[in-house]
Structure formats: C-alpha cells, structure tokens
N, C-alpha and C positions, 0 to 999 in steps of 0.2 A: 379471165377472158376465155370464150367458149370458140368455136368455130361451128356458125351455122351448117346443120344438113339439112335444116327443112324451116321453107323462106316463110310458114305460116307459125314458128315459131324463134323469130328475131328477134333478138335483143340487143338494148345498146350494150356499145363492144364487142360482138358481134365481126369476128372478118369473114368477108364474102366476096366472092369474087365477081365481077361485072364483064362481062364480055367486052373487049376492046380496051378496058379501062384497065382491069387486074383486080389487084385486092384492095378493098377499100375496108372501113370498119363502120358498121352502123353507130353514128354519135346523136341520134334524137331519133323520137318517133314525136308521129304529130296529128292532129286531128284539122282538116282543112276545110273549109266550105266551100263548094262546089256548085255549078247548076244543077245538079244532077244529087244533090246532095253532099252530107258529109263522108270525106275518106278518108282512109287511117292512111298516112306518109310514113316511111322510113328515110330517112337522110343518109345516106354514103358517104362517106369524106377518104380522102388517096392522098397520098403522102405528097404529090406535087399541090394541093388543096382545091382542087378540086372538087365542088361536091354535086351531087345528086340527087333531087329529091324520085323518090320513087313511092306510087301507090301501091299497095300490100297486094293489090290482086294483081297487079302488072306484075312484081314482083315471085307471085306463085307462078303464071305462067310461063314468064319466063325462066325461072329455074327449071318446069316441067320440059320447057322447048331445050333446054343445054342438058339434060339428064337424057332424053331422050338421043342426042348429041353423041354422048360419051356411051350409050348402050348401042350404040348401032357402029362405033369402029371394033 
C-alpha cells in the first residue's frame, strides 16, 4: 500500500483523502464512455462504503485546488 501525493499517478490501494469524505482507498480504475468521449475513472471506496467514482482530470484539479489549500495557511 502506497499513499498517493500525486492524483496523476494513482493506483489501486492507493489512500487519498476526499474532502468532506476523509480517506478513502482507490479499489478500480476504469475506462468509461462518455458524450464527450472516453475518461479514465478512479473509484474511491471509505470504510462506511461508500464509493465515488471520480474522473482522473477532476481528480488533478482538485488535488491542485486542496494543495493550494494547505499552502496558503
């Protein structure tokens, strides 16, 4: 088990934390068809079960939005 720092390089098992949610662990990545095309998913799962699917670029952003978070206190 690793502990993500950088959300463009996740992998399952993977724990990360979700704003609002806590830590969850990445348990699948996935390829999804979209209007817009296909996106790479990442699935979240939190120990109440919980899951999440998240797309990888939403994913960068917002870790870039929570980084930027924790550099400014």
């Amino acid at each position: 088990m690793t502990v993500a720092t950088d959300s463009l390089d996740l992998h399952i098992g993977d724990i990360v934390v979700y704003k609002n949610h806590g830590a969850g662990t990445i348990t699948s990545r996935e390829t999804r068809a979209t209007k817009t095309g296909d996106k790479e998913i990442v699935v979240i799962t939190f120990e109440d079960g919980l899951t999440i699917s998240l797309p990888t670029d939403l994913a960068q952003t917002r870790s870039e939005e929570h980084t930027s978070e924790l550099q400014s206190h």
